[in-house]
N, C-alpha and C positions, 0 to 999 in steps of 0.2 A: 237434566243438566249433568257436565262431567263433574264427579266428586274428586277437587285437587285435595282434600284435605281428610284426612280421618276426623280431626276435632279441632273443633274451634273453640278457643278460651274466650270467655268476655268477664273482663275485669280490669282494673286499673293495678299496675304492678306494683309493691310497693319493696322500700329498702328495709332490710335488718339485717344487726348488729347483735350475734347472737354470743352471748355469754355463760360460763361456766363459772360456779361458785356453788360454795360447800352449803351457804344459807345465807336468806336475806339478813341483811345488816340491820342493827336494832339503829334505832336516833340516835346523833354523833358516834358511830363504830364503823367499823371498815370489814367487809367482808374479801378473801384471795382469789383475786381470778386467775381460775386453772389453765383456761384455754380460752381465744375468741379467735371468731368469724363472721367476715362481711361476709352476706349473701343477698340476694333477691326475695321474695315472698309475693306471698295472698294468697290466697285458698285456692281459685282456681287457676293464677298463674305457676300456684308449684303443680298442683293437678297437671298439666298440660308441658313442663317440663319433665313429671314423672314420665306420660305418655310417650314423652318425646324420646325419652332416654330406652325407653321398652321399646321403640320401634316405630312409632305410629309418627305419620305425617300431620303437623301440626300448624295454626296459625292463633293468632294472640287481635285482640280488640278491645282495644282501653284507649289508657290515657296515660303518660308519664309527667314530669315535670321537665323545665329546664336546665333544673342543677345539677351536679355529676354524680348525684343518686340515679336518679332520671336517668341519662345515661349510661350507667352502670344495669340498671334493669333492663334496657332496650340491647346492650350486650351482650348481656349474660342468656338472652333469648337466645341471638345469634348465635353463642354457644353453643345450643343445644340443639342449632338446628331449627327452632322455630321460624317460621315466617313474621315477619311485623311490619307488614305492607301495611296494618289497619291498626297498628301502635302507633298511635297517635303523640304529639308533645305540643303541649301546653304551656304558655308562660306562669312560673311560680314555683312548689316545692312538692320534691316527692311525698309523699308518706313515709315516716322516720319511725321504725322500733326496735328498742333493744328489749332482748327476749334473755332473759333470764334464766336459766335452768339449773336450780339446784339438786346437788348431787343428795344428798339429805335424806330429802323427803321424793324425790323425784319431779318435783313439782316445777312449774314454771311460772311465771311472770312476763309482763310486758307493761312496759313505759314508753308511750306513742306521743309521737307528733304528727299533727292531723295535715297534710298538703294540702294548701290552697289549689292546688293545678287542677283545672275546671271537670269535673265531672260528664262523660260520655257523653253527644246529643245524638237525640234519633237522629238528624241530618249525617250524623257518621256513620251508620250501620245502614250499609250495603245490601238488599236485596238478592240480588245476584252474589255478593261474597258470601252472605249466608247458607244460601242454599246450594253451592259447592262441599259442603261439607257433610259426612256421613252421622257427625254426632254433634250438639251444641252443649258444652258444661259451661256452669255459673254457679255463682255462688251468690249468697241472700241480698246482695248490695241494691240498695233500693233508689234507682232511677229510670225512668222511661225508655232508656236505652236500653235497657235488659231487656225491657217488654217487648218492644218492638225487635230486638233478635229471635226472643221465643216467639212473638207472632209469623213473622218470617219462617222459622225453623217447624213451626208445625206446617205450614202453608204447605212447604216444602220437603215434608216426605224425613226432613231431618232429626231424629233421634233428640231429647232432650235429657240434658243428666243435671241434674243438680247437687251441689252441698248445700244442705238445711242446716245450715252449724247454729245458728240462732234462729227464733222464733220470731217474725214481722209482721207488720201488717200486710206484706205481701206475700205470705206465709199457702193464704188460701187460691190466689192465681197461681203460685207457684204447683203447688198440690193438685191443681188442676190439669195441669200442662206438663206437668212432667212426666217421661217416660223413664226416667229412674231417680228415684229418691231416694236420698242418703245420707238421715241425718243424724246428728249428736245427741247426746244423754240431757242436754241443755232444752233442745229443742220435742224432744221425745217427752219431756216430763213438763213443758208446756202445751198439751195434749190431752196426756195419758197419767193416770194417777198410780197407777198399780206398774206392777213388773214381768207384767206378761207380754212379752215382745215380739215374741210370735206371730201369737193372738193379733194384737193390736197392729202390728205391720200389715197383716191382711184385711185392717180395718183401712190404713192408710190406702189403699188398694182401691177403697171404694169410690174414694175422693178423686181420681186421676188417672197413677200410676201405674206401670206396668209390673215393678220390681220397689217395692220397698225397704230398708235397711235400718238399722239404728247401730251404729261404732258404740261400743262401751267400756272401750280403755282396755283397761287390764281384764274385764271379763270377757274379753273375744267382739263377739258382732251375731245379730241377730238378723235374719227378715224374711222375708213371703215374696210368691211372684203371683205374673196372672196364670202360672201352670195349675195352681192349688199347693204348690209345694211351699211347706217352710223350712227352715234351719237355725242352727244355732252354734255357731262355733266355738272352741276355747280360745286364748289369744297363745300365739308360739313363745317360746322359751329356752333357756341356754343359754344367751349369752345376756350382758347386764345392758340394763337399758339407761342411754346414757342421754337423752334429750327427748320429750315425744312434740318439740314444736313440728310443723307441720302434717304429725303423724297421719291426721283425717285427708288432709288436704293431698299427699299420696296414696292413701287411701284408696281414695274418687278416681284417680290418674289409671292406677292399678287394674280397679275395677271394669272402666271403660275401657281400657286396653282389651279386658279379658272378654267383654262382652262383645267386642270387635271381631274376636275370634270363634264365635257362635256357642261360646261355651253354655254351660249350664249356670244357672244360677249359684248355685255353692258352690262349683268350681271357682265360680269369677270371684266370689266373697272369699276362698279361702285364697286365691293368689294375691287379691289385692291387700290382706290382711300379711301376707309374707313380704310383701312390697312394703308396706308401712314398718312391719317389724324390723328389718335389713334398715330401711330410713332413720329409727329410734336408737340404733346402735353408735352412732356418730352425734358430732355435736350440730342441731342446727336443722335448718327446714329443706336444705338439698343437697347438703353431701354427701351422704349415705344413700341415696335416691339409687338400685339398681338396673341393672342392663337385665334382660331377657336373660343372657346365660346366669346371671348370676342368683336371678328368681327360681331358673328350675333347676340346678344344682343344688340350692339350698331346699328345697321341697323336694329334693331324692334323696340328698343324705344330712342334710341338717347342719350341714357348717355355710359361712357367710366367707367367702372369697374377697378381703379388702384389699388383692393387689389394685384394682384399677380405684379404691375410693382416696389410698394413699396419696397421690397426688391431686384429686380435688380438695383435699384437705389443705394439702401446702397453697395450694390458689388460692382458696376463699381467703388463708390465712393472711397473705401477704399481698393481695391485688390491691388496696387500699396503701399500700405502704407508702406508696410516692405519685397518688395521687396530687 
């Protein structure tokens, strides 16, 4: 079959409300907010905006709500160019979270409100839409619609990439099925008890995968392929890191981008991890998100070009104003 898509998202989108403050407020005190932005989110719907934004031809499979959160995520695709023939809308409420990042500690926060708006059914996940596509990313969201795209997507010759950000009980299908795994320090130390990351990525290896990973923040990224090769990167530095919400979830986008390009394994980990760092420099889970030029200028000489992020800053800031 023709592949219309490089990657296919499968996720339900969700709204934040991303904020800046010096630190959490004690009981009865008020903490300053520095700055806010409305954005879109989820782990694999920013994934697949990053993609988007790097170049790759993209389409999205979820679910939204009715309310003009809902709407505002199924825009914000068209944004960027995504397809959402298979953005599905639901009667009910998006998923609501304000993301908190404080300047402080560097830390973040989130305070959610869960969407009633019905969760993915296998009856929406298209066979033929699936398997037009060269890569499927997901993220650990646990419903039978997931499964049934990874059964499709294996069927079908189609690449699997996953975010492990947490540890499920779908943890062990996932690990089976996946041809790239890549997950958090959350999910890595539901596992693993030691800190050899290496090591134990090539243990991950045994389980499924083709490429194993573990993100670790501030100490770079870790992982093994099925070449025999492993690595271990540092994380990049120089300029202050002013939010890390969706930093894994660009990440993923980065990565799969790189692997589209037949790179090498540590090549694809160290661009994806300059993708995320460029994203951490901004407030928020996709304004900082860069373009292709803007990834390999800053991986030749080390500075972040925020002419083109200046004005998605002004968007996110004010697109909500007179809603």
């Amino acid at each position: 079959m023709e592949k219309r898509f490089d990657v296919i998202g499968v996720e339900n989108p969700i709204m934040d409300f991303a904020v800046s403050i010096n630190h959490l407020p004690k009981t009865d005190s008020m903490s300053i907010m520095h700055d806010y932005l409305w954005q879109s989110g989820g782990n694999a719907s920013s994934a697949v905006v990053a993609l988007a934004r790097l170049g790759a031809s993209c389409s999205m499979l979820g679910v939204v709500g009715t309310d003009p959160f809902g709407k505002f995520c199924r825009d914000d695709m068209v944004r960027h160019q995504v397809d959402v023939s298979h953005l599905y809308t639901q009667e009910g409420d998006t998923t609501f979270t304000i993301c908190l990042a404080e300047n402080e500690t560097k830390g973040r926060s989130f305070i959610g409100h869960m969407g009633v708006n019905g969760a993915l059914t296998e009856e929406q996940v298209d066979e033929d839409f699936i398997a037009s596509a060269r890569y499927l990313h997901t993220s650990m969201i646990e419903c039978s619609a997931k499964k049934k795209a990874i059964e499709y997507a294996k069927k079908h010759g189609v690449l699997v990439s996953v975010d492990g950000g947490s540890y499920t009980d779908e943890a062990p299908f996932i690990m089976e099925n996946a041809d790239i795994l890549i997950i958090s320090e959350e999910f890595y130390y539901a596992v693993f008890s030691d800190d050899q990351f290496e090591k134990n990525c090539k243990k991950l290896l045994e389980k499924g995968p083709g490429i194993a990973i573990v993100t670790l923040g501030s100490q770079g990224c870790a992982g093994a392929d099925d070449t025999g090769n492993t690595f271990r990167l540092p994380p990049f530095s120089g300029y202050p890191i002013i939010d890390t919400t969706g930093a894994g979830d660009v990440f993923h986008g980065g990565f799969v981008y790189a692997h589209s390009q037949g790179w090498d394994t540590k090549t694809c980990a160290r661009f994806a991890s300059a993708v995320s760092y460029i994203n951490c420099t901004s407030l928020g889970g996709r304004v900082g998100i860069p373009d292709r030029k803007m990834v390999d200028e800053f991986l030749e000489t080390g500075k972040i070009d925020y002419t083109d992020i200046e004005p998605r800053r002004e968007f996110y800031r004010n697109v909500m104003s007179f809603q």
